[in-house]
N, CA, C and O atoms as a CHARMM CRD file, in Angstrom:
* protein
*
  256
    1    1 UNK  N    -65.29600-118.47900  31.14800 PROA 1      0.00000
    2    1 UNK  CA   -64.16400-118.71300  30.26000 PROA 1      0.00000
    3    1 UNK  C    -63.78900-117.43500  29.51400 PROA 1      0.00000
    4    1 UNK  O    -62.63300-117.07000  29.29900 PROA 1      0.00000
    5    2 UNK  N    -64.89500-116.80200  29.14800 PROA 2      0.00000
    6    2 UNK  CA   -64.42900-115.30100  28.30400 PROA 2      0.00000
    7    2 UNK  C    -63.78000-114.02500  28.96200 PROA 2      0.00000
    8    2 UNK  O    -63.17100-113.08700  28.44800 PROA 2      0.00000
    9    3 UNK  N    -64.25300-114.41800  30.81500 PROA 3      0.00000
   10    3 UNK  CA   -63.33300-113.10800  31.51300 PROA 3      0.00000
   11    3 UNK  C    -61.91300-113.82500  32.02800 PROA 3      0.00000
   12    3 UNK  O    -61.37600-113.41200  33.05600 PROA 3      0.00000
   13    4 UNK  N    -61.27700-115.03400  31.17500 PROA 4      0.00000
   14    4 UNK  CA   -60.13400-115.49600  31.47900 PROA 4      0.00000
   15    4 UNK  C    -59.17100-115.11800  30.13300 PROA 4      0.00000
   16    4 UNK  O    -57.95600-114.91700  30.14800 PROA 4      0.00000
   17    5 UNK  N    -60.00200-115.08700  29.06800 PROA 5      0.00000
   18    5 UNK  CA   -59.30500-115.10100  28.06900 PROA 5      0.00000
   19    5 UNK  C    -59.07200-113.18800  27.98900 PROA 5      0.00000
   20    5 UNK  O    -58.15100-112.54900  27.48200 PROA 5      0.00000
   21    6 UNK  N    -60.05100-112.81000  28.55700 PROA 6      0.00000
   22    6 UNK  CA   -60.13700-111.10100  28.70300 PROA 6      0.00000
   23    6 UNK  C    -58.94700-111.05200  29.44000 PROA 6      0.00000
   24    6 UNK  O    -57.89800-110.63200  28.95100 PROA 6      0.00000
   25    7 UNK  N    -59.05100-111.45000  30.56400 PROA 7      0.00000
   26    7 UNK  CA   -57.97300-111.01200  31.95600 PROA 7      0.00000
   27    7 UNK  C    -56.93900-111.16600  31.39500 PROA 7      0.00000
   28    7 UNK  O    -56.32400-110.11000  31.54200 PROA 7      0.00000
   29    8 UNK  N    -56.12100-112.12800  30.59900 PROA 8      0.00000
   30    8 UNK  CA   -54.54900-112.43600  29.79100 PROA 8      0.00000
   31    8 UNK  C    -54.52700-111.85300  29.04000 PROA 8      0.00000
   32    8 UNK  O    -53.39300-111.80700  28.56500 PROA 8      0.00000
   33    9 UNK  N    -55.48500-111.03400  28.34500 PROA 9      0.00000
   34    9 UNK  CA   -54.98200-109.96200  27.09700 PROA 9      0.00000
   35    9 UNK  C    -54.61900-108.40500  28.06300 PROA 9      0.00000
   36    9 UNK  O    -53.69100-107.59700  28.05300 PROA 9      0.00000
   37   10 UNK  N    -55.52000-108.50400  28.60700 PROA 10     0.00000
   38   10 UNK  CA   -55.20700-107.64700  29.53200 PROA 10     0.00000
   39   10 UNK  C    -53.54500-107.14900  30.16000 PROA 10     0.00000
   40   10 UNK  O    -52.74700-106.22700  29.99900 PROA 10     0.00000
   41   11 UNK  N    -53.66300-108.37100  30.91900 PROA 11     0.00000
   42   11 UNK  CA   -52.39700-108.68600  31.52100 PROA 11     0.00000
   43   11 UNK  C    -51.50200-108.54200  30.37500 PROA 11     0.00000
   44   11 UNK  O    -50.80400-107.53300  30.28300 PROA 11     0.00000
   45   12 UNK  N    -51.47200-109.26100  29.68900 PROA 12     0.00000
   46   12 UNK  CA   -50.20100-109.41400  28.34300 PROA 12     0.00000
   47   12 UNK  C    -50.01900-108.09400  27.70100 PROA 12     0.00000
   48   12 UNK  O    -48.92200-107.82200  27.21100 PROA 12     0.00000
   49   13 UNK  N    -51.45200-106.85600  27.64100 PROA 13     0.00000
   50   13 UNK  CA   -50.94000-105.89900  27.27700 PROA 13     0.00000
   51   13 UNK  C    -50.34100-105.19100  28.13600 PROA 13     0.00000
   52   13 UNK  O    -49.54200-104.44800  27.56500 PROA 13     0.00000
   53   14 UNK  N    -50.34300-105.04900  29.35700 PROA 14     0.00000
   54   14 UNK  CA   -50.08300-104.29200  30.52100 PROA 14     0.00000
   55   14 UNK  C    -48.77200-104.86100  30.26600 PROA 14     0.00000
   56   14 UNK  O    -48.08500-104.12000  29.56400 PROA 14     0.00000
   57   15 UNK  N    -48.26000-105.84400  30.58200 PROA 15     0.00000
   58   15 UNK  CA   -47.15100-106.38900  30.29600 PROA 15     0.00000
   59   15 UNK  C    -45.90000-105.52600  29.26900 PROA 15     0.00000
   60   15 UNK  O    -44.93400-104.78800  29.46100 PROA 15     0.00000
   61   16 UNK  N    -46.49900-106.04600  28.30000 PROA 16     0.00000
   62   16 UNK  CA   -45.91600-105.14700  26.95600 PROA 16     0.00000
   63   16 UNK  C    -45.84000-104.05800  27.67500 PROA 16     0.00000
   64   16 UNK  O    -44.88000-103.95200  28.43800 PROA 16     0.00000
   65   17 UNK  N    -46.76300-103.06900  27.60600 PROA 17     0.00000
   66   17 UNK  CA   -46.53300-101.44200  27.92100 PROA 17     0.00000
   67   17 UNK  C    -45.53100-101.19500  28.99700 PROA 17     0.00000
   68   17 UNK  O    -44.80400-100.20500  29.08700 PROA 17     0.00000
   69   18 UNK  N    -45.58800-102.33200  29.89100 PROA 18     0.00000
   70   18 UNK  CA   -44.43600-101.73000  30.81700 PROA 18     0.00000
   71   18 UNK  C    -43.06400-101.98200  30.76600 PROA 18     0.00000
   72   18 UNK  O    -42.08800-101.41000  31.25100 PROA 18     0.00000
   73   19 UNK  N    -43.27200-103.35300  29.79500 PROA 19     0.00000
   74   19 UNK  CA   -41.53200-103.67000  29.44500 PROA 19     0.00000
   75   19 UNK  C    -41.10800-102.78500  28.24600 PROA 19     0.00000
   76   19 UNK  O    -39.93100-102.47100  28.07100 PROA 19     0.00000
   77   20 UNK  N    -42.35200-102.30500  27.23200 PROA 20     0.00000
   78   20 UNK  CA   -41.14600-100.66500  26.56100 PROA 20     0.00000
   79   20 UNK  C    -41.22400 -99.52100  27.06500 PROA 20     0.00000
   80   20 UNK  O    -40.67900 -98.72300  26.30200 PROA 20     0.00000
   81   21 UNK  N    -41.81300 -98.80100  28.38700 PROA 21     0.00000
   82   21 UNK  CA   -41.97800 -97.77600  28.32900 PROA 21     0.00000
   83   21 UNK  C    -40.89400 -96.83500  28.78800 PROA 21     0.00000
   84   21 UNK  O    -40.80600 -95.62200  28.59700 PROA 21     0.00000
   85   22 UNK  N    -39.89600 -97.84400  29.58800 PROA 22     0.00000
   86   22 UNK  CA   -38.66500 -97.29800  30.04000 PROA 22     0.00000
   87   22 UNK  C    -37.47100 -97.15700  28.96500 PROA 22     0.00000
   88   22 UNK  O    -36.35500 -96.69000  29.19200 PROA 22     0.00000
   89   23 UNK  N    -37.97200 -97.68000  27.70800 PROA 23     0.00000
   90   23 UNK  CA   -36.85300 -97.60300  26.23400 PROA 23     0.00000
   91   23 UNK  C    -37.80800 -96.83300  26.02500 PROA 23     0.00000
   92   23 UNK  O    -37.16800 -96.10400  25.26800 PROA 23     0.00000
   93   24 UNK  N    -38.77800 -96.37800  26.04900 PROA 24     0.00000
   94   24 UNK  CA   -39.81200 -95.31600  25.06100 PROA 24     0.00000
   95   24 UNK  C    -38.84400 -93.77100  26.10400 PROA 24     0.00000
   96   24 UNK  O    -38.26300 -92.79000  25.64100 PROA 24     0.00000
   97   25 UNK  N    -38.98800 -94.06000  27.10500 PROA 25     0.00000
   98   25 UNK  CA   -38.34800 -92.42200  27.62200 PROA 25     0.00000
   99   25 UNK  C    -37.30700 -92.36000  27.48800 PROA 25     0.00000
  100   25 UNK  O    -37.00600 -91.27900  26.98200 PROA 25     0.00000
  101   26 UNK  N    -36.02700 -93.33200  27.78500 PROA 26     0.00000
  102   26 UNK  CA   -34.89800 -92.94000  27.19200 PROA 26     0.00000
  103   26 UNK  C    -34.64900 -92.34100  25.92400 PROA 26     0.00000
  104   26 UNK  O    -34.19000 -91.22400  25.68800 PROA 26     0.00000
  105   27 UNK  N    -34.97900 -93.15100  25.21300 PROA 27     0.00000
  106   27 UNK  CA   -34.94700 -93.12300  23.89800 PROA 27     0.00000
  107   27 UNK  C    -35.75100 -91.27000  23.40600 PROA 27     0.00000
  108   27 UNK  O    -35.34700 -90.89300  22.30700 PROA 27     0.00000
  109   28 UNK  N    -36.36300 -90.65000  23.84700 PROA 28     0.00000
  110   28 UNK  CA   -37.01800 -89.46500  24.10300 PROA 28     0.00000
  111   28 UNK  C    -36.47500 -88.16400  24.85500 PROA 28     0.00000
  112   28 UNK  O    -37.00100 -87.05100  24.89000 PROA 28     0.00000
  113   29 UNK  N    -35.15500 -88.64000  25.51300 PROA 29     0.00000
  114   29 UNK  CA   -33.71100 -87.87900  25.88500 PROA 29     0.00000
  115   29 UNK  C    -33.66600 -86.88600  25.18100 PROA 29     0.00000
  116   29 UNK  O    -33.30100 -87.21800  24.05400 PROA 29     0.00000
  117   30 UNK  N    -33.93300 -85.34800  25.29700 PROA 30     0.00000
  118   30 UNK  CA   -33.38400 -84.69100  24.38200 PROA 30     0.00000
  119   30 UNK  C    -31.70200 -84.12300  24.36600 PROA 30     0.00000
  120   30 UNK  O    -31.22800 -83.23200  23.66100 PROA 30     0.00000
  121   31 UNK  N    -30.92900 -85.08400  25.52900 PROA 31     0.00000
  122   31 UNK  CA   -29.59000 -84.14900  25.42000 PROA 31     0.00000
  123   31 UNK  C    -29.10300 -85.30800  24.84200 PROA 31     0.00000
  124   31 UNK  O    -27.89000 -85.23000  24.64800 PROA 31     0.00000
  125   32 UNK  N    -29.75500 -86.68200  24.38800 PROA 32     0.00000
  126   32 UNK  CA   -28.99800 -87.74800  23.63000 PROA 32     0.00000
  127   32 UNK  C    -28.98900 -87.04800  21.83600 PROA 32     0.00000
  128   32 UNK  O    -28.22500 -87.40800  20.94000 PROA 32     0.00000
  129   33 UNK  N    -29.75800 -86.30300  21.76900 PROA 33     0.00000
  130   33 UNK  CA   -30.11700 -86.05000  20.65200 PROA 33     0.00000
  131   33 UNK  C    -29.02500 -85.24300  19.52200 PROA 33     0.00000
  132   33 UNK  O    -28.44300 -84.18900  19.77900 PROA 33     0.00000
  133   34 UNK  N    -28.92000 -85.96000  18.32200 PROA 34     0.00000
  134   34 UNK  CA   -27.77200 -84.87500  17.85200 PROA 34     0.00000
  135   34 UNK  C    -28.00000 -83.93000  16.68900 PROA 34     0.00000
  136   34 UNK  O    -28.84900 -84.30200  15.87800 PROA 34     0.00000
  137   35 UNK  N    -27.53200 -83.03300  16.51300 PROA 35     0.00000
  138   35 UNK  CA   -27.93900 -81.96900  15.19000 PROA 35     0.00000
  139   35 UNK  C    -27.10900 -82.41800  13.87500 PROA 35     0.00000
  140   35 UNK  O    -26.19000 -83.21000  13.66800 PROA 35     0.00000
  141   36 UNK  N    -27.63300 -81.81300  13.33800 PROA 36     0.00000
  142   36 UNK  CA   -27.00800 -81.93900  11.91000 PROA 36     0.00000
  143   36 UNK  C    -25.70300 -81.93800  11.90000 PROA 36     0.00000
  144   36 UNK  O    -24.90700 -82.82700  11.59800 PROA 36     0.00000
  145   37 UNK  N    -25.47600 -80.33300  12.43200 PROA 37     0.00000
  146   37 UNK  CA   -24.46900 -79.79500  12.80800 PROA 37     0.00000
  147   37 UNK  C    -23.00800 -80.54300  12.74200 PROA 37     0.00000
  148   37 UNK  O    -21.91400 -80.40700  12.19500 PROA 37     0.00000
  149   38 UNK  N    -23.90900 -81.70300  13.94200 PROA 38     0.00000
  150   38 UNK  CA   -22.93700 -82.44900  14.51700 PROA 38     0.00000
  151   38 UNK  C    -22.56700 -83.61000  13.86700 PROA 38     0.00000
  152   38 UNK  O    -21.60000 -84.22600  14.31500 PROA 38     0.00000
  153   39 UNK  N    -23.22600 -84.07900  12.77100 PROA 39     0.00000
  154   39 UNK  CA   -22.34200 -85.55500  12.23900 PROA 39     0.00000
  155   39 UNK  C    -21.44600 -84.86500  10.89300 PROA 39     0.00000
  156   39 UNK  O    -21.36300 -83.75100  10.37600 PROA 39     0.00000
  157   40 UNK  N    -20.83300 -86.24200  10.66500 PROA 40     0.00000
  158   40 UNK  CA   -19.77200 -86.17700  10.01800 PROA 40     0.00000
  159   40 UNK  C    -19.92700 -86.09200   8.46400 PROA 40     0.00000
  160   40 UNK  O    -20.76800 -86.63000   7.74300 PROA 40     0.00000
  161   41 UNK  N    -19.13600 -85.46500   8.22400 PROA 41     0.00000
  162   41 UNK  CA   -19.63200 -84.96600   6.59500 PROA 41     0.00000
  163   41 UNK  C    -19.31200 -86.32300   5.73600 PROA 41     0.00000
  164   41 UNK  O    -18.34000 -87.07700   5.78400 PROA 41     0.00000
  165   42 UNK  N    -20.53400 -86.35000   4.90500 PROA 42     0.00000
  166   42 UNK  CA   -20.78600 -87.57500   4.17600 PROA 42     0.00000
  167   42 UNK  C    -19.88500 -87.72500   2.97600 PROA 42     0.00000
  168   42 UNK  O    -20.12400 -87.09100   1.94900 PROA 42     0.00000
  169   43 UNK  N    -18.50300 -88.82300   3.10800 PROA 43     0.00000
  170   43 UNK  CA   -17.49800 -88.48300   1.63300 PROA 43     0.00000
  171   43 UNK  C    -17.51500 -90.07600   1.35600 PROA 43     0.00000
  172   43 UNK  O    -17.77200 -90.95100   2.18200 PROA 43     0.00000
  173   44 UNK  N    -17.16100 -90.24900  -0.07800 PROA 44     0.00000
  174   44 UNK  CA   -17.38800 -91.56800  -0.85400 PROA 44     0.00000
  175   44 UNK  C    -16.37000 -92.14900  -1.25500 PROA 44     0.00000
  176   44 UNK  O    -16.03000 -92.27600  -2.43200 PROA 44     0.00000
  177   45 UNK  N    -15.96200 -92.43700  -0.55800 PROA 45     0.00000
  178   45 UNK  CA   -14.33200 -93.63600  -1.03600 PROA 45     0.00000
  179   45 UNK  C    -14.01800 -94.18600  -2.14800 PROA 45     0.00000
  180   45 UNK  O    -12.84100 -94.50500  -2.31700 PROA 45     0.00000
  181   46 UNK  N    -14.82100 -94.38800  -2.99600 PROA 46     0.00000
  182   46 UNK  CA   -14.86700 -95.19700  -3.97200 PROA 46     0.00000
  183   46 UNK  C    -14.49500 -94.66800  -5.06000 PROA 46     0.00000
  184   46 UNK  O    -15.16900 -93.66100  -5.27500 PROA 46     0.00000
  185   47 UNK  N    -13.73200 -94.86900  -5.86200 PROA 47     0.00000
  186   47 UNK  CA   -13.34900 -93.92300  -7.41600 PROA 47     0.00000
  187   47 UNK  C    -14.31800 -94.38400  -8.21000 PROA 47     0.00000
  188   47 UNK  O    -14.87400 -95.47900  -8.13600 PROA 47     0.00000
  189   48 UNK  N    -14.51800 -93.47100  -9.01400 PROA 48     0.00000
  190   48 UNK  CA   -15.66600 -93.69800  -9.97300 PROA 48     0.00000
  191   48 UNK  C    -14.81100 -94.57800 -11.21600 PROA 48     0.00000
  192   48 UNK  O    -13.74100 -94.32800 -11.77100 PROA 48     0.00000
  193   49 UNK  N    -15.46000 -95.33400 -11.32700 PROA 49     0.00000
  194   49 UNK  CA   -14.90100 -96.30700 -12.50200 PROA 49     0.00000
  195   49 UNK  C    -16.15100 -97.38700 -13.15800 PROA 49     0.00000
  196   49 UNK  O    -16.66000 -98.45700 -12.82500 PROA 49     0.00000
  197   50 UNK  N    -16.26000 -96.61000 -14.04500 PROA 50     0.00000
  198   50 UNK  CA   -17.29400 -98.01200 -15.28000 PROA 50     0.00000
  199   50 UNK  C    -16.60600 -99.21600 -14.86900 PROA 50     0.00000
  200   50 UNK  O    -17.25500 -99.60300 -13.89800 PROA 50     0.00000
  201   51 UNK  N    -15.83600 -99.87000 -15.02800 PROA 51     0.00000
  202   51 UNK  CA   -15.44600-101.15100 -14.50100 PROA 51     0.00000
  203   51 UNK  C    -15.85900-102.04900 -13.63400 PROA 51     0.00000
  204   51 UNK  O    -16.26500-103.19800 -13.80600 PROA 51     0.00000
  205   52 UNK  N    -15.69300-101.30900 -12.52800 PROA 52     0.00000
  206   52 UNK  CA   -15.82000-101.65100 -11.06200 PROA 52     0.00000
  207   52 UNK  C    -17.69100-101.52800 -10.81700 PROA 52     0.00000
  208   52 UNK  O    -18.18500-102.28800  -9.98500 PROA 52     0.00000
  209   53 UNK  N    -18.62600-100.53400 -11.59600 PROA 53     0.00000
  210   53 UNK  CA   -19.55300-100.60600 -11.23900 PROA 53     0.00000
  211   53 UNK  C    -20.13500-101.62300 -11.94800 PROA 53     0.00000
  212   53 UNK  O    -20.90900-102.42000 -11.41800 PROA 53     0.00000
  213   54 UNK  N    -19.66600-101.67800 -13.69700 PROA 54     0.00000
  214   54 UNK  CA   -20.49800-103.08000 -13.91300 PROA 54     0.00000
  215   54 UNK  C    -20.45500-104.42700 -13.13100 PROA 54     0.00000
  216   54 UNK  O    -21.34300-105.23300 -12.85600 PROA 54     0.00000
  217   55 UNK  N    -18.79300-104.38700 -12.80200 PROA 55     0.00000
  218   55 UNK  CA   -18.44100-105.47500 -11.92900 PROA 55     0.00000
  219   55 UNK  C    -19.97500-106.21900 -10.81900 PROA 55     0.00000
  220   55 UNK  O    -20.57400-107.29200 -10.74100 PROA 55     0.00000
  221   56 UNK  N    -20.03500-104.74000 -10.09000 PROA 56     0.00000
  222   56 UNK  CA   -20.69800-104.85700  -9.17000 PROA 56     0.00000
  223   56 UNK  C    -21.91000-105.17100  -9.35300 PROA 56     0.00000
  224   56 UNK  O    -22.48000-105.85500  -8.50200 PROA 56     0.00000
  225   57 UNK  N    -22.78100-104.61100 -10.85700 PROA 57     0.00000
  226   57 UNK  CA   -23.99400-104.90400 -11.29600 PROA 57     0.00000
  227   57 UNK  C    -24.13900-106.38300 -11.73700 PROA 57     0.00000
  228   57 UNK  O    -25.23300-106.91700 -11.92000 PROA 57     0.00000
  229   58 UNK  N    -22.58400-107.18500 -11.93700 PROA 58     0.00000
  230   58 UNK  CA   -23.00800-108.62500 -12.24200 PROA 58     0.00000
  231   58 UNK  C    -23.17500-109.53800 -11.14600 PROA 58     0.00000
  232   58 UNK  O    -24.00500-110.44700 -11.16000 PROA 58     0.00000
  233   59 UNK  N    -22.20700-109.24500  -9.97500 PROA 59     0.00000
  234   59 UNK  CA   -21.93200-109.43500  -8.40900 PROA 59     0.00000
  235   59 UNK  C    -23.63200-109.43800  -8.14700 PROA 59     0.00000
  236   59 UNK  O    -24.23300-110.47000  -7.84800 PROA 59     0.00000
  237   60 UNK  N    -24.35500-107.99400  -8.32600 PROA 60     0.00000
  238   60 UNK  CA   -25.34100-108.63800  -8.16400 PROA 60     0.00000
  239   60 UNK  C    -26.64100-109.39600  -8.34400 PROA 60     0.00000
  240   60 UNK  O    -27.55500-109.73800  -7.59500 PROA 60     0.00000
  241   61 UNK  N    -26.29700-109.55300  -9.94400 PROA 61     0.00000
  242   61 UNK  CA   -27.17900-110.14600 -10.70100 PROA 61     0.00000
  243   61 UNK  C    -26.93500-111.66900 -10.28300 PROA 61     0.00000
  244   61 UNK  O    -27.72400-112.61100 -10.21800 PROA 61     0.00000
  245   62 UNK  N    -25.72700-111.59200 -10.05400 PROA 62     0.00000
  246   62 UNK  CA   -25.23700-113.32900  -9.50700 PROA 62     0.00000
  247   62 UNK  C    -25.11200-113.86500 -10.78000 PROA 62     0.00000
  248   62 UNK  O    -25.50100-115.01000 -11.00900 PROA 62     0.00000
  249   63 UNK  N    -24.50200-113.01200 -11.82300 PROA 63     0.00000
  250   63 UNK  CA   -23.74600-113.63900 -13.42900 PROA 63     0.00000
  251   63 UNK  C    -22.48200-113.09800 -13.57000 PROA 63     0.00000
  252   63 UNK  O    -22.15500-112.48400 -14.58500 PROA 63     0.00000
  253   64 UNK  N    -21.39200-113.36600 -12.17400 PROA 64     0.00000
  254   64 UNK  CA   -19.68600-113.08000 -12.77600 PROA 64     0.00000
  255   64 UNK  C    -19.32500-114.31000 -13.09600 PROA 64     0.00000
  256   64 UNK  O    -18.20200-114.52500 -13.55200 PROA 64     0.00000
């Protein structure tokens, strides 16, 4: 009974390892890879306004 319960962990890990290992190498692409360089410069839409932020601090207190 104990080299059955061995053999399915076994199996089940073998399993696992082979259903991520083909997302483990893609994912390990270095021409998918992007630089700094390359993203988009980080800008904030939002006008600064006391108003709108308490607003938001009651929004999430869940007391508007």
């Amino acid at each position: 009974m104990d080299y059955l319960v061995l053999a399915a962990t076994i199996l089940t890990f073998l399993a696992v390892v082979a259903f991520n290992n083909p997302h483990a190498a893609r994912a390990q692409n270095g021409a998918a890879l992007i630089t700094s360089s390359e993203l988009p410069e980080q800008v904030s839409h939002a006008p600064f306004d006391p108003g709108l932020i308490r607003a938001r601090i009651k929004l999430a207190n869940h007391r508007l």
